[in-house]
N, C-alpha and C positions, 0 to 999 in steps of 0.2 A: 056561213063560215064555220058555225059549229058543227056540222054532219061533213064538211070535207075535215077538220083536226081529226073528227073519231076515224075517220077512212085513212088517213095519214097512221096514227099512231096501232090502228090493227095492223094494214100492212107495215111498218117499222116491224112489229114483234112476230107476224109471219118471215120478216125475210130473217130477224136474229135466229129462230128456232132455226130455219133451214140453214143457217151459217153453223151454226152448233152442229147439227148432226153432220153436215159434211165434214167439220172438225173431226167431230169423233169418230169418223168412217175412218179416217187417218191410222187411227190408233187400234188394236187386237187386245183382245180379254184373253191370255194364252197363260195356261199354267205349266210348269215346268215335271214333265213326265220324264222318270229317267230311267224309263225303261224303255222309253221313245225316244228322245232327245240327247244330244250333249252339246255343251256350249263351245263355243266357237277358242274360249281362250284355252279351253283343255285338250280340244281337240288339236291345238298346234302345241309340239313339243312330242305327242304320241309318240312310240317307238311303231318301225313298220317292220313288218317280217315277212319274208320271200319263202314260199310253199313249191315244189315241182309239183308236187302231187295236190288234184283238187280239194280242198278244204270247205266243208258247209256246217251249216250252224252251232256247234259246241267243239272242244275240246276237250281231253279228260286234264287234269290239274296238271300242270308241269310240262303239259305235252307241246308247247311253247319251244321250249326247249332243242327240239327235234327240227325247228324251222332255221332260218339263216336271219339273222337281226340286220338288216341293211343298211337303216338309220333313222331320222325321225324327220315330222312333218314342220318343215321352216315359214311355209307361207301356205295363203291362198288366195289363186285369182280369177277375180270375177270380171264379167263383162260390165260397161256401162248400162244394161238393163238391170242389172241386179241374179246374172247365171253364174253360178258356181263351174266356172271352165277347167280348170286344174287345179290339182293339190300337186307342191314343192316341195319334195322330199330329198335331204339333206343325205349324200349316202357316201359310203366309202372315208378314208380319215379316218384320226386318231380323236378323240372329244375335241369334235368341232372343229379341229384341223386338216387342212387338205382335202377336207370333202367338196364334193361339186353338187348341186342342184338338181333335180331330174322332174320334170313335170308326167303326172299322172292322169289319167282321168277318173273320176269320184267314184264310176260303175266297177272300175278295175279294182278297189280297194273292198273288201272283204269282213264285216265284223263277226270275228266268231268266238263267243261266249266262253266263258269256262263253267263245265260241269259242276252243279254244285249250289250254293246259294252264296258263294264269293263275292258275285255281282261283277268279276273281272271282267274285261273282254280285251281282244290282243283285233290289231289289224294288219291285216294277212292277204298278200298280192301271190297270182298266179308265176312266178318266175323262179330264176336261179341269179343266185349271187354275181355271175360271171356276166351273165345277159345285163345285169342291174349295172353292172361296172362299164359296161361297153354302151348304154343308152346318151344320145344326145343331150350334153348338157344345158339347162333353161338359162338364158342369161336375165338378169335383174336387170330392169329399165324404172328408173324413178320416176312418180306418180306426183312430187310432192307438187302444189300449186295447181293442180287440175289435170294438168296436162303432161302427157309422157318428154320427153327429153328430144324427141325426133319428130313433133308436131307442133303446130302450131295451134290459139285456142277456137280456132276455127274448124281443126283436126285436120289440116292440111300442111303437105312437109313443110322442114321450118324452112328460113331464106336457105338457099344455096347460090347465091351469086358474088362470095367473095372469091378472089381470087385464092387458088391454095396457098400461095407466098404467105398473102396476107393473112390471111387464117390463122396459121400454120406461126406466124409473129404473134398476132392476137393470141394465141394459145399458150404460147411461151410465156408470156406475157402474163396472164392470166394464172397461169400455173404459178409463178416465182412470187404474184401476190398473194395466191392462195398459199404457198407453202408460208412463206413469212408472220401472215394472219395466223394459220395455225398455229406456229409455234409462240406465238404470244397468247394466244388463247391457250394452249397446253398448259404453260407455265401459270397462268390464271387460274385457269384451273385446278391443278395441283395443288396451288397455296390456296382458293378457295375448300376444298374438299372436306369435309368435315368428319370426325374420328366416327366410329362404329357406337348406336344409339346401346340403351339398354332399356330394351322392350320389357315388360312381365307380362305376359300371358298366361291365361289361367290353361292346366295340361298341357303345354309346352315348356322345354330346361332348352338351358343357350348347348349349343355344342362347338369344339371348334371343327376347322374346316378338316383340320387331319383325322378327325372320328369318321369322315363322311366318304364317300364314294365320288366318280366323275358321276354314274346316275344319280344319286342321291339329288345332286346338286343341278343338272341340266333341266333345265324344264320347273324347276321351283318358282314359286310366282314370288315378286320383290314388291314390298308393302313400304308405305312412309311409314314415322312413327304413330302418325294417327291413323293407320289402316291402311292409307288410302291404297288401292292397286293400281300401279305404274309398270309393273311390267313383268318380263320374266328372264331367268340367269338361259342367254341363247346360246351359250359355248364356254370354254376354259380353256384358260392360258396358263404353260408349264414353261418351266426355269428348265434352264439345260438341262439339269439335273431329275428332270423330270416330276418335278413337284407342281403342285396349282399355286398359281403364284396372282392371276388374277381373273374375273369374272367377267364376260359382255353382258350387258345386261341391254333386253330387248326391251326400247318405251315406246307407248305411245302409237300409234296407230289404229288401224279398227280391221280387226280380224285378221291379222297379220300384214295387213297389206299399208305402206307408209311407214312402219317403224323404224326408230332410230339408236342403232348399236352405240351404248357407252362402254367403255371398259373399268372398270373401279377396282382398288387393290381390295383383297379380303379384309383388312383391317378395316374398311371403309362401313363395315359389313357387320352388321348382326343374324346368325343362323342361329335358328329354333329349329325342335324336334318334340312333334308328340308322342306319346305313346302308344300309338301305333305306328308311329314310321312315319307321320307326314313332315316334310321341311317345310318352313316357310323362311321368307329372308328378309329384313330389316334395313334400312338409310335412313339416315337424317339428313332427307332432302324430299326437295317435290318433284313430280313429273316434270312441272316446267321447267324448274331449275337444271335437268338433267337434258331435257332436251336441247337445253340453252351453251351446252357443252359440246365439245367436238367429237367429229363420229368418230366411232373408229372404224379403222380400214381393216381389213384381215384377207 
């Protein structure tokens, strides 16, 4: 009995080690090179710029300038293996308005350096503006729950055997609850929303929105009062009159893919500004709480 417990309790602590390192095999020791790397949340909001003429590894400073700004990067989407398929660049429109979507492929896109020790770099596609405006626009299919919107989680189509009558009632149906929901959720919202925090940050001064640019503000990453990052400002909304009147603000997802557009008025809103130029932007709310809000539609 005691030589089969010692044989028991070795194999016990051979089969935990080899549970252990198969854990750990799970996990990468990767340190962040950036002169190699960029992260996933910076790389969406980039500005992309269209070149006729081919462009390879530097630029002189400014010389940016001389290309066509076409728009910036909205999403990206991977396969279910984990392949990086396209990058969704937002193009055409006014900040954020009336642009359409265009899917690219990652080799088509270009990083070229700025001369110098700036550490800039700009990303820069083979094309012309007009070609860019004329490309096939990508349509967005939600992901949320596993599963795209036209499959089943089997990954086959969903039912197709109602009649279209009935469908077609079903839908009405379904639409006149949804709108009603929303609007009691809006009005919820609204009264729940809470006024613009006051952050102090050590080298950052608050600014208002009328100091700032549409760039300044597009792409800014939005932080709770305790830091936390929840998202980033994905577009701007103008008053007839052509003023910024409110902000979408992109939560939540993972590498763009799943995120959920809220819109919140600037009052809602604390902007900072370092000393060199960097914004960041302030709520007093959480990711969930914002999630927990109605999307907005645009």
């Amino acid at each position: 009995m005691k030589h089969f417990m010692t044989t028991t309790a070795a194999a016990l602590v051979l089969s935990t080690a080899a549970y252990a390192d198969q854990t750990m095999a799970t996990f990468q020791d990767t340190e962040f090179d950036a002169e190699m790397h960029i992260n996933a949340s910076e790389f969406i909001g980039m500005r992309v710029y269209a070149s006729e003429a081919q462009i390879e590894g530097t630029v002189a400073a400014g010389g940016e300038t001389e290309w066509d700004d076409i728009g910036e990067i909205n999403e990206l989407v991977l396969t279910r293996d984990g392949t990086l398929e396209s990058v969704i660049v937002g193009v055409g429109g006014f900040l954020g308005m009336g642009e359409k979507d265009v899917a690219m492929g990652m080799d088509q896109i270009k990083f070229v350096s700025e001369e110098g020790e700036s550490g800039e770099f700009f990303l820069v596609v083979n094309a012309n503006a007009a070609g860019v405006e004329e490309a096939p626009e990508y349509e967005r299919v939600s992901t949320r729950g596993g599963w795209g919107d036209n499959v089943d989680a089997n990954g086959e189509p969903a039912e197709m055997n109602k009649t279209d009558d009935a469908a077609e009632v079903e839908t009405d149906a379904a639409m006149e609850t949804a709108d009603a929901e929303t609007g009691a959720e809006v009005e919820k919202s609204e009264a729940d929303m809470a006024t613009a925090p006051s952050v102090e940050r050590e080298g950052y001064t608050t600014v208002e929105v009328d100091d700032l640019t549409a760039d300044d503000l597009t792409g800014a990453r939005v932080y709770s009062t305790n830091d936390e990052d929840i998202g980033e400002i994905g577009a701007l909304l103008l008053t007839d009159d052509g003023k910024m009147d409110r902000a979408v603000l992109d939560v939540g997802g993972f590498l763009g893919i799943g995120e959920k557009d809220i819109a919140v008025d600037f009052d809602d809103l604390q902007i900072v500004r370092s000393d060199d130029g960097a914004v960041r932007v302030y709520i007093d709310s959480t990711q969930e709480a914002l999630e927990a809000k109605p999307e907005y539609q645009g």
